[in-house]
N, C-alpha and C positions, 0 to 999 in steps of 0.2 A: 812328662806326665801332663795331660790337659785333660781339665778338671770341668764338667758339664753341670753348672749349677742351675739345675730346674730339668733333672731327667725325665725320659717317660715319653714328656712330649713330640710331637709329629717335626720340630724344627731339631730338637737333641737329638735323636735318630739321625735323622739328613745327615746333622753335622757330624755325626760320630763315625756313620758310613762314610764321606770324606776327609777325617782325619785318621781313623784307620786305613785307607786306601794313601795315605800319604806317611805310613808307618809311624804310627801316634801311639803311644800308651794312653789310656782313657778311663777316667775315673768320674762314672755318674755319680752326684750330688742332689739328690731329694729327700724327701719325709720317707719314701720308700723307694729306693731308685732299684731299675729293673736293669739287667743284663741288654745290650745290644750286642756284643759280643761274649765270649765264655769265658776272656779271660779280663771281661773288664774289670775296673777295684770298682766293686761298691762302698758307697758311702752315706748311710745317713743323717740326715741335716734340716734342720730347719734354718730358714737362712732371715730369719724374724730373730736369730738365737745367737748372739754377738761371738761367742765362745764357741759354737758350732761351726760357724763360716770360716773361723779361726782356722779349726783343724781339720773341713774340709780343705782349704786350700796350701793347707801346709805341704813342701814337699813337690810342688806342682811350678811348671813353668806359665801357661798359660788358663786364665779361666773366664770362663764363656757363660755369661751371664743370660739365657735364655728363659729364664723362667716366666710363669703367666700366675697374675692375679684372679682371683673370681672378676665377672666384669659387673665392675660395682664402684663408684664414684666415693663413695665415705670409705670403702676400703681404702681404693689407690693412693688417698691423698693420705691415710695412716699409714699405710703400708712402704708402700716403691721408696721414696723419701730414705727411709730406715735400713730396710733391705741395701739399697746403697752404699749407704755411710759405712754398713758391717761387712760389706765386698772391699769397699776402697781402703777400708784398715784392716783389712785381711790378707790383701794385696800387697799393701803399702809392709804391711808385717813381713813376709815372705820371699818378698822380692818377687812375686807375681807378676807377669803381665793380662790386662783385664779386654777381655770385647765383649762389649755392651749392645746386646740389639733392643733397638726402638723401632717408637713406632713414630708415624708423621703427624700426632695429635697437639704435639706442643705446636707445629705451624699454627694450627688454625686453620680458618677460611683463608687461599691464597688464588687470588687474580693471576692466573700463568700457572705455570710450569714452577712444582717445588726441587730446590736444589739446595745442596749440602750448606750456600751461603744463606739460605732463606731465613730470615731471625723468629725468634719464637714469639708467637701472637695469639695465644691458648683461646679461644669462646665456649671452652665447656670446662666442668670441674676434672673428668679424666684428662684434657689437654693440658691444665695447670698442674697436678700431680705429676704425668711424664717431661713438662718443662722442667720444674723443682729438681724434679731428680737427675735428668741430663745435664743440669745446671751446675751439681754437686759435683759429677763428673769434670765438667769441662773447666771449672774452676782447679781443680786437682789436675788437669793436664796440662795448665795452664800454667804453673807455679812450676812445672817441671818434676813432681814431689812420684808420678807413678806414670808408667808407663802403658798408655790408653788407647781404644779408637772406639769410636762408636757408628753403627752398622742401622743402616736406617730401612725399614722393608713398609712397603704400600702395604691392603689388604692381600691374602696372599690365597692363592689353592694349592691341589694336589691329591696326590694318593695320602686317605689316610688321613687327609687333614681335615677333621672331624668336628673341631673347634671354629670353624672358618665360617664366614657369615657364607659363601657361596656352595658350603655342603651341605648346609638343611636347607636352603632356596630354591638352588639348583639342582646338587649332579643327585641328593636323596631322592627328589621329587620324581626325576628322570628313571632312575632306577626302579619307582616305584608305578612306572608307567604315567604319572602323573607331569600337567605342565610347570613350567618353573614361575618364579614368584619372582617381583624383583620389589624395592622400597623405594618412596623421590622420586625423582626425575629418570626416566628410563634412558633417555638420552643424552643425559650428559655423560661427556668422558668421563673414565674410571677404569686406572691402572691397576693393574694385579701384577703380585711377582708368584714363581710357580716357586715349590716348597724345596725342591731337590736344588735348584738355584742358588736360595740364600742358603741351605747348608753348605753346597761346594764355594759359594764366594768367602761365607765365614769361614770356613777352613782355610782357606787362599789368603783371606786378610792377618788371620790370628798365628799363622807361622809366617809371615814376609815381616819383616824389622823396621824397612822403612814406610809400611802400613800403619803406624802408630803416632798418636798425637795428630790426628785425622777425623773427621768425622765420613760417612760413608754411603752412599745409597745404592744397596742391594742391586743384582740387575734385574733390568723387567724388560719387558717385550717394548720396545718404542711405536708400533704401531696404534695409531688412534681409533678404542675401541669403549663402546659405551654399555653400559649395563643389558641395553634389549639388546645389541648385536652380539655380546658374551653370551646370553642367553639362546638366543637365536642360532648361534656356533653349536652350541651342544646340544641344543635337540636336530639338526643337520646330523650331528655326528653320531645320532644315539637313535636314528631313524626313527623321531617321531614328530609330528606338530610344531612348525617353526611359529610359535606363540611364547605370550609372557603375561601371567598374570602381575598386573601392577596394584599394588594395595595404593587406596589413598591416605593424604595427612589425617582425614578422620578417623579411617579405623584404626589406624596406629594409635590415637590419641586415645580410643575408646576401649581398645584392648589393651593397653598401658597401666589403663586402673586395676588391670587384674592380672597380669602378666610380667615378673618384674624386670626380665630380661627386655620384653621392648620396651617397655618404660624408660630403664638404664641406657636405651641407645638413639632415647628421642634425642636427647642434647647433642648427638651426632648427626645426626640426620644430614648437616649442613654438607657431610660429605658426600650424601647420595643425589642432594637436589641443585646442585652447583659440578663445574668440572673440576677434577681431581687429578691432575696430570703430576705423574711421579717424574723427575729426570734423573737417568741413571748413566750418566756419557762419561762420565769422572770415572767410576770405576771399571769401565767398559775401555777407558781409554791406555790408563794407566797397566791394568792386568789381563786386555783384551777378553775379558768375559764376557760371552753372550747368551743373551739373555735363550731362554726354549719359546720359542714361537708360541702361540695361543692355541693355536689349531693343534697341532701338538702337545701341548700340555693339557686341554681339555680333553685330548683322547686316551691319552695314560687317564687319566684320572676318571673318565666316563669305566674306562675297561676294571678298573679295583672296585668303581661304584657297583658294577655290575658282578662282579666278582666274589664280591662283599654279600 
């Protein structure tokens, strides 16, 4: 049994499509989790709910910590923390094994290429809440006390993936006959991993054995591509206007007072106006997983936009 805690979502789907396809019994784990298959176990949970993560994960061999916060800076650093602690003694209760995906916020700003040894150097309050908590983590891997790995993904697309800073910029816009938008720096690199990706690698990593007590970065396309040539790829592919509206630091600051989702993502910014190079060679090397092309994965994704 492997246990999807934080169903619903566009990466719990993925994963569920490749642990099913790898003959997996699957039991979603939400506030309301929703069938991916007919004969998955549902399981309600709140996983803020010490007693509830309990007896979701009872019974289960592996569970797949996917879930997403509102994006909100006073939440994460109340929340992820917490969440954690009731996974790892949930786990640790069970005889669980846990895969954890993050994100690459606890880096920080990083000069090069980030990799699985790159230490944590938070500059924003969401970077120090996801440090805190993979911290919890790797101290408990560390000790030897549960058996862990954690899965590390860039910003990501895809079919579907609806939460994604590149589906209301880009492929909405595109679909809407409209040019794409991009924030920062249009030229500096900026890795993406595609969605169907890390589901097939999380599945790959959370049933391989000696994938544990590892930390891990997701695969992604290694070629070097910057936010206007991402942009520029999909209106080529979506035959319209190879343009990119670029917002400046002003309006963002001026529309921040009344919008509180750019607001919550000015502290991030340093991601969009500096290069952002993800390195994924380690588990490329190890499991030979390659990553989906660009050109390729913007065109699945242009075709569901359009579809949609």
């Amino acid at each position: 049994m492997q246990a999807i805690l934080g169903a619903n979502g566009i990466i719990a789907r993925e994963l569920s499509t490749s642990l099913k396809e790898a003959g997996q019994t699957l039991r979603q784990v939400s506030r309301q989790p929703r069938p991916v298959f007919s004969d998955d176990d549902l399981h309600a949970a709140d996983l803020l709910d010490a007693g509830a993560v309990q007896k979701a994960v009872a019974g289960c061999d592996v569970a797949y910590l996917v879930a997403g916060l509102p994006y909100d800076a006073t939440t994460w650093s109340a929340q992820w923390p917490r969440i954690m602690r009731h996974v790892i003694d949930a786990c640790k209760q069970h005889d669980c094994r846990l895969v954890f995906l993050d994100n690459v916020y606890a880096y920080g700003l990083v000069n090069g290429p980030m990799t699985e040894a790159t230490p944590f150097n938070p500059n924003s309050r969401k970077g120090e809440a996801r440090a805190e908590t993979a911290t919890l983590l790797l101290d408990e891997m560390q000790r030897g006390e549960l058996q862990a790995l954690i899965a590390r993904s860039a910003d990501f697309y895809g079919p579907a993936a609806t939460q994604s800073f590149t589906h209301a910029t880009i492929f909405a816009r595109l679909a809407q006959g409209r040019p794409p938008q991009w924030a920062g720096n249009p030229d500096a690199e900026h890795t993406f991993n595609f969605t169907q990706d890390i589901g097939q690698a999380l599945a790959r990593l959370g049933t391989t054995a000696a994938a544990y007590g590892q930390t891990w970065h997701l695969p992604a396309d290694s070629t070097p591509i910057s936010g206007r040539t991402f942009a520029h790829l999909a209106c080529e592919l979506a035959g319209q206007p190879e343009k990119v509206q670029v917002a400046p630091a002003w309006l963002l600051s001026l529309l921040g007072l009344v919008n509180p989702i750019i607001r919550e993502n000015r502290e991030m910014m340093y991601q969009f106006e500096h290069d952002y190079c993800f390195d994924s060679r380690k588990i490329e090397r190890h499991f030979g997983l390659v990553a989906t092309p660009y050109r390729q994965g913007i065109q699945e994704t242009l075709q569901y936009s359009n579809a949609d």
